[in-house]
C-alpha positions in Angstrom: 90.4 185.2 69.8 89.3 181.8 68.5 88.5 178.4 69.8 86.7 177.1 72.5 88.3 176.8 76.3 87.5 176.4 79.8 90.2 177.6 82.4 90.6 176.5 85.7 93.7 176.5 88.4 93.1 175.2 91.2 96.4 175.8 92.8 96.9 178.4 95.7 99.8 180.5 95.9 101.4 182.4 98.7 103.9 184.9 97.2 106.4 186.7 99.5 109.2 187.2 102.1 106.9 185.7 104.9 105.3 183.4 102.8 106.3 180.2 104.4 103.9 181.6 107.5 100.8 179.7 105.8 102.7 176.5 105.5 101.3 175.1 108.9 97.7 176.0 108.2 97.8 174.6 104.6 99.4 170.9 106.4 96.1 171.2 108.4 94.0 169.9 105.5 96.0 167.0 104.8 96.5 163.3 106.5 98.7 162.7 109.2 101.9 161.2 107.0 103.8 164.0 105.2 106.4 162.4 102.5 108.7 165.5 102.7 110.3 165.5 98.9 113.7 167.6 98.0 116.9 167.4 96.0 120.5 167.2 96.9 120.3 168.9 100.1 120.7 172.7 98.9 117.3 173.1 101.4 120.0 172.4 104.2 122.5 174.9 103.1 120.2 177.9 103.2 118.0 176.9 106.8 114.7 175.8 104.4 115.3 172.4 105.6 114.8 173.2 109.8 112.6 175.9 109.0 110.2 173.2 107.1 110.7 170.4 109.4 109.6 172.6 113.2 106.9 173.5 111.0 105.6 170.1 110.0 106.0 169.4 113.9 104.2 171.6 114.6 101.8 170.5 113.0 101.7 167.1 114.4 102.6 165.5 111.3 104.4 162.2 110.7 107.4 162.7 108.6 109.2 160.4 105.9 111.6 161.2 103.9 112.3 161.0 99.7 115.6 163.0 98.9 118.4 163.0 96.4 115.5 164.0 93.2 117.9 164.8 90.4 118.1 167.9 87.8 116.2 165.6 85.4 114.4 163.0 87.4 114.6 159.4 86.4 112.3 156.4 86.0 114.3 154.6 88.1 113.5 157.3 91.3 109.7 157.7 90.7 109.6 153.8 91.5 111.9 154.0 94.4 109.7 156.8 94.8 106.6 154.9 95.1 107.9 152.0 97.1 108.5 154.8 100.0 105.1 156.1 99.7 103.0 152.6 99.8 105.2 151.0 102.6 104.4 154.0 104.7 101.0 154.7 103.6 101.7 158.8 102.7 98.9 160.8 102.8 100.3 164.1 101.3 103.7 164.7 99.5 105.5 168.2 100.7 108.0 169.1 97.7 110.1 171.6 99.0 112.9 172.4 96.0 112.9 173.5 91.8 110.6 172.7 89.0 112.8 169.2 88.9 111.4 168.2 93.1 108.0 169.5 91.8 107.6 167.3 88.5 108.9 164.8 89.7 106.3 164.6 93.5 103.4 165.2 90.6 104.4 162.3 88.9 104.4 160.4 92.4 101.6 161.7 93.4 99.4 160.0 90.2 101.6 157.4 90.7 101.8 155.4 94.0 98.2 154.0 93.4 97.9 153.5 89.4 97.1 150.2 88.9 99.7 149.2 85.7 103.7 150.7 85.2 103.2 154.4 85.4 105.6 154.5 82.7 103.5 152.8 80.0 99.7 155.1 81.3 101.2 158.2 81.7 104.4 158.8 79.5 103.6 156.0 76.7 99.6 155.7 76.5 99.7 159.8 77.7 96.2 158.9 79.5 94.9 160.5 82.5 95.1 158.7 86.1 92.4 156.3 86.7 93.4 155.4 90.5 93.3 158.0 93.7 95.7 160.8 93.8 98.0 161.4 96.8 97.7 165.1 97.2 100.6 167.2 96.9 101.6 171.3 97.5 105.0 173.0 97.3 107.7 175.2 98.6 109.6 176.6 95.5 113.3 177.6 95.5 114.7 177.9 91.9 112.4 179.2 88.8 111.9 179.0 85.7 109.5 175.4 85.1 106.1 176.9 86.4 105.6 173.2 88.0 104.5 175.2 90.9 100.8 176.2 89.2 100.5 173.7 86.8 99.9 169.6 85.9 103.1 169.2 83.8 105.7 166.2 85.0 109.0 165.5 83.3 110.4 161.8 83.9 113.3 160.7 82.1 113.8 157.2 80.8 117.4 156.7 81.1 117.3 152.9 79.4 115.2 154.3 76.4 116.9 157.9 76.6 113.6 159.4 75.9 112.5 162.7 78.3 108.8 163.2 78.1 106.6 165.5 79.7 102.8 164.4 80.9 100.3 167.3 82.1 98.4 165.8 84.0 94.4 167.4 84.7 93.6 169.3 87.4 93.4 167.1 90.1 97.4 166.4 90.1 98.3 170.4 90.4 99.6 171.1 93.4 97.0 172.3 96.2 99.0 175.1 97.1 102.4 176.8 96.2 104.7 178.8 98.3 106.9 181.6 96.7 109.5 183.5 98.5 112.1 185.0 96.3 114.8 185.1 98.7 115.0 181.1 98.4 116.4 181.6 94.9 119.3 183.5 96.0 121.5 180.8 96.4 121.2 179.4 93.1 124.7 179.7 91.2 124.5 182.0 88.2 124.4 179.4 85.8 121.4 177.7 87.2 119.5 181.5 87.2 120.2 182.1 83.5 119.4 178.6 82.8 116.1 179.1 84.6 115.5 182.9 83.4 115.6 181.4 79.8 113.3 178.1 80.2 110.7 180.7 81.2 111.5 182.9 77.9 110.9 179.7 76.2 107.5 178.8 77.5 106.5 181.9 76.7 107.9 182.0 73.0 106.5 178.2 72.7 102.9 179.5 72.9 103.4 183.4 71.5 104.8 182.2 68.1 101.1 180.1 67.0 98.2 181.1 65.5 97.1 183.6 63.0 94.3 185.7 64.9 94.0 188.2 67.4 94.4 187.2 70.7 94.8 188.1 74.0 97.2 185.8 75.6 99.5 187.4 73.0 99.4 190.9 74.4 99.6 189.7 78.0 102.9 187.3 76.6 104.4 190.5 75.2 104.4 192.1 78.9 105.3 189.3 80.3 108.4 188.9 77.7 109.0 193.0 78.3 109.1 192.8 81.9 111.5 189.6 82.1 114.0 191.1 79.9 114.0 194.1 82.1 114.1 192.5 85.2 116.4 189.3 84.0 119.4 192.1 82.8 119.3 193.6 86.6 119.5 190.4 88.3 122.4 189.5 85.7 124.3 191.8 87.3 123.3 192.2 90.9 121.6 188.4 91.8 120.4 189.8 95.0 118.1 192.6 94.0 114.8 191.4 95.7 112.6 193.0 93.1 114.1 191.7 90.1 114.1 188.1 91.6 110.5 188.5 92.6 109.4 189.7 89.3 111.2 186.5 87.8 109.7 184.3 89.7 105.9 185.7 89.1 106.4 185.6 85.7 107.7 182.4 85.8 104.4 181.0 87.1 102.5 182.8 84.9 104.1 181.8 81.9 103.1 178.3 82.3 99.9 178.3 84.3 97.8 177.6 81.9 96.7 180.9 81.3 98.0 182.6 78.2 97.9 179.2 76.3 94.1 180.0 76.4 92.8 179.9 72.4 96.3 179.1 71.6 97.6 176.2 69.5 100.9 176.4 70.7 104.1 174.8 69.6 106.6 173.0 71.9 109.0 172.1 69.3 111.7 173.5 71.4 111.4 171.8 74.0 110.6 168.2 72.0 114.1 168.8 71.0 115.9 170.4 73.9 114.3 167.8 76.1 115.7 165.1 73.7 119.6 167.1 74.1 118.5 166.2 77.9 118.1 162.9 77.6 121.5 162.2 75.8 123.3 164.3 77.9 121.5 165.1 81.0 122.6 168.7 80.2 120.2 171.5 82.3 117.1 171.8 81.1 117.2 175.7 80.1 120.7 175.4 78.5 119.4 173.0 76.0 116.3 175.1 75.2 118.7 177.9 74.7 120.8 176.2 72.5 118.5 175.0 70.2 115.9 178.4 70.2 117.5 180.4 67.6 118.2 177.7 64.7 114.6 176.4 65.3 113.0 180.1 64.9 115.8 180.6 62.2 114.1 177.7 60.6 110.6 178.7 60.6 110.6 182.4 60.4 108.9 182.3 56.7 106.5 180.5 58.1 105.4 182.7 60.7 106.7 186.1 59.4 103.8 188.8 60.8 104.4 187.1 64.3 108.0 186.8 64.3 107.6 190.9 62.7 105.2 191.7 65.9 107.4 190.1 68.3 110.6 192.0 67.3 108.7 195.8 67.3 106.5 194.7 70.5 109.6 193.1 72.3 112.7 194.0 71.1 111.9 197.4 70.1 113.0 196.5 66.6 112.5 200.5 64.5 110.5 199.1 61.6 111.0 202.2 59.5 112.5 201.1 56.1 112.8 197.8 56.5 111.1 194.2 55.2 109.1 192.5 57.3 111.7 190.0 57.0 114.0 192.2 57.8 112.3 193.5 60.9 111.9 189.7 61.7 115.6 189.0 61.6 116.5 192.1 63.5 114.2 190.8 66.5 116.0 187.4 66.3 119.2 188.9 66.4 118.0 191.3 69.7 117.1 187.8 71.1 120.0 186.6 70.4 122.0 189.2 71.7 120.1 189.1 74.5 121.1 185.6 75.3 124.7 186.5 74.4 124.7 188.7 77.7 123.1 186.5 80.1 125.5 183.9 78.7 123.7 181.6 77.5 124.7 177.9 75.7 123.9 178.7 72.1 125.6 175.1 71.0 124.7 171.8 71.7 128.1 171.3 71.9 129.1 172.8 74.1 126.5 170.3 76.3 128.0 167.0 75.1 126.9 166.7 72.3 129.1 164.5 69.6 128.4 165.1 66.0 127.9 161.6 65.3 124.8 161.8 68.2 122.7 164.0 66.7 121.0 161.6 64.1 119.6 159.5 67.3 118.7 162.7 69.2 116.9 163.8 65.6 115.0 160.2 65.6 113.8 160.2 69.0 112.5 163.8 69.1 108.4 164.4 68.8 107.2 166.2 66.1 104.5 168.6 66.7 101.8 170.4 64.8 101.2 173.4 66.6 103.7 176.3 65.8 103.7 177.6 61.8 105.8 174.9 60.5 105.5 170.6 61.0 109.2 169.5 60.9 109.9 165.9 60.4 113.6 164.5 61.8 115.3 165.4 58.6 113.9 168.9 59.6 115.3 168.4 63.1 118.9 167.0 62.0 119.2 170.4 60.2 118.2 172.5 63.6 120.4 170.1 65.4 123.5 170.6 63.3 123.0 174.3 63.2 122.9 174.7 66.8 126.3 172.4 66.9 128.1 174.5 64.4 126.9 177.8 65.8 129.5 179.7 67.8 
């Protein structure tokens, strides 16, 4: 295991059925004004909503209110955002909703007090926050981001079309997490694939980098192992407590900073997929799983004994007989099987996408050096037009 690392997560979780129970003590350690953060009202539909607000009550707390944060939060709502939060002086942001409710509150939360546009420090410069932090913690209800145990925040520019991810340092994690699996239940099907495969991705965008022997990778390969199992029960029965519950663990683990320890990483896929986003405001998962198998298509030679490993240590791939190439292909093709039967997008298509789009999508992607191979847009145009021409 090479490199050099500290680790540190400062975020605590409380995982369970009766998890919400801690909520009240948790709100104890916080200032009197709660900005109570959430989506498009799904909270109400399944009782969160009450349950949350008797508890803030209870608590004595002052509540204001920041709702209608969309799929893939905009610019445009972080500053109506803010203007809530300074007019009534917040002293702690509740997000109660999916990785989308979560990004976005961490991106409030570094940003109500930043001295210049938070655009232009955190998403253009990519520097750290330089002003006081409005502390925030969380009450999850769809997974698959990991925003939950992590500094990462998503903000779309909708003028520029660009969708850019900050992780922010420790200080902007969320205090504390709740996780109870039954909150996820009501997500349509759609939404659960789309967020079964996002965490498939993280995972994949830090397996596949790196030449030594390390550790994260082992603990990715369980982590990959147990997902598949436990994402093919809930794809057929939605409600089955343990699969959920496995999905979301995983899910936090796959992004908690943890198994990108002594890892390079690669995050191609989501430069692009993230880009698909911002031209067509598509769900985030669907565009990751869209463009996966033309980018790891695309860079296979490059990475050949990993993309080998993963298909016997995943996918079970028999390696008797066979090329490593040949073993490498036969794990992508498990993969995408695999996707095939949770129904997956696998076109870009099929999310909006117009042919004569996909050169501006190609220009405005990143290009990162992480994973085994540096694309450039020309490299990217390819992947793009492969995913749209792939059935």
């Amino acid at each position: 295991m090479l490199g050099n690392f500290s680790y540190c997560n400062p975020t605590k979780l409380y995982f369970g059925d009766e998890s919400l129970s801690y909520l009240k003590d948790e709100l104890k350690k916080y200032g009197n004004k709660v900005l109570l953060v959430y989506g498009g009202g799904s909270i109400k539909k399944i009782g969160l909503y009450d349950e949350v607000i008797n508890i803030l009550k209870q608590a004595n707390k002052e509540i204001f209110f920041d709702s209608g944060v969309m799929p893939n939060p905009t610019l445009e709502k972080l500053y109506e955002g803010i203007k809530i939060a300074k007019d009534n002086n917040i002293d702690f942001i509740l997000a109660v909703g999916g990785g989308s409710v979560i990004d976005y509150s961490k991106a409030l939360s570094a940003s109500i007090h930043c001295k210049e546009d938070p655009w232009k420090r955190y998403y253009e410069k990519m520097l750290e926050p330089d002003c006081k932090i409005v502390p925030m913690g969380c009450v999850l209800t769809m997974v698959g981001t990991g925003s939950e145990m992590n500094g990462g925040a998503v903000i779309t520019n909708t003028d520029k079309k660009l969708k850019i991810g900050h992780v922010f340092n420790e200080e902007v994690f969320p205090k504390f997490a709740i996780l109870n699996p039954k909150y996820t239940y009501s997500l349509p099907h759609y939404q659960m694939v789309a967020g079964i495969f996002d965490i498939f991705s993280h995972i994949m965008e830090q397996y596949f980098s790196d030449f030594d022997d390390n550790t994260s990778d082992y603990i990715m390969e369980g982590l990959m192992n147990s997902l598949i199992n436990s994402s093919l029960i809930a794809n057929k029965d939605p409600l089955n407590y343990e699969a959920r519950s496995n999905i979301m663990w995983i899910a936090t683990w796959a992004l908690n900073t943890l198994v990108a320890k002594g890892k390079t990483t690669d995050w191609q896929v989501h430069m692009i997929g993230q880009q698909v986003g911002a031209f067509t405001n598509a769900t985030h998962g669907m565009t990751l799983s869209a463009v996966s198998i033309p980018y790891y298509r695309y860079i296979l030679k490059d990475g050949l004994f990993k993309f080998k490993r993963f298909a016997i240590n995943v996918f079970k791939v028999d390696p008797k007989n066979k090329s490593d190439e040949e073993i490498a292909n036969e794990g992508l093709n498990c993969l995408l099987d695999y996707m095939k039967t949770l129904n997956l997008v696998l076109s870009i298509k099929d999310l909006g996408v117009k042919e004569d789009m996909i050169d501006d999508i190609a220009n405005s992607c990143f290009c990162n050096q992480g994973g085994y191979k540096t694309l450039n847009h020309d490299d990217i145009k390819k992947i793009l037009l492969e995913s749209y021409n792939q059935e």
